[in-house]
N, C-alpha and C positions, 0 to 999 in steps of 0.2 A: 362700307364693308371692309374693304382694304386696311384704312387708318384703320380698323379696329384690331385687324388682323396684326398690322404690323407694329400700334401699340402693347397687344398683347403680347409677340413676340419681346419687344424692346424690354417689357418687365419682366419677362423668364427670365433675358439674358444675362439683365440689372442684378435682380434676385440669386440667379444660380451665380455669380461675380462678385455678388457680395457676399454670399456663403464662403463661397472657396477664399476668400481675401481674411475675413473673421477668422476661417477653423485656420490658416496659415500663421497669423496673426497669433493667436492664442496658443498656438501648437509653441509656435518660437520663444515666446513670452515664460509658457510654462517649464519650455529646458533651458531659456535663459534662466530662471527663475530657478531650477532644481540644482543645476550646477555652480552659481554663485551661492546658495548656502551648504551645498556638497565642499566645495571649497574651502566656504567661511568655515564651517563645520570642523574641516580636518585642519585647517591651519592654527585651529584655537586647541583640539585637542592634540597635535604633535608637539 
């Protein structure tokens, strides 16, 4: 009962760890991502 309990826990904490790692992840990706062609953008049309 215990290992089950405490397995269950170990995979919320895994799960919600890996949520927040992903959306941080993708979050940085996508304004690294907007501002090197915000960038490229303006430096091609200046």
């Amino acid at each position: 009962m215990g290992f089950m309990v405490l397995w269950f826990y170990g995979f919320m904490v895994l799960w919600f760890y890996g949520f927040m790692v992903l959306w941080f992840y993708g979050f940085m990706v996508l304004w690294f991502y907007g501002f090197m062609v915000l960038w490229f953008y303006g430096f091609h049309v200046a």
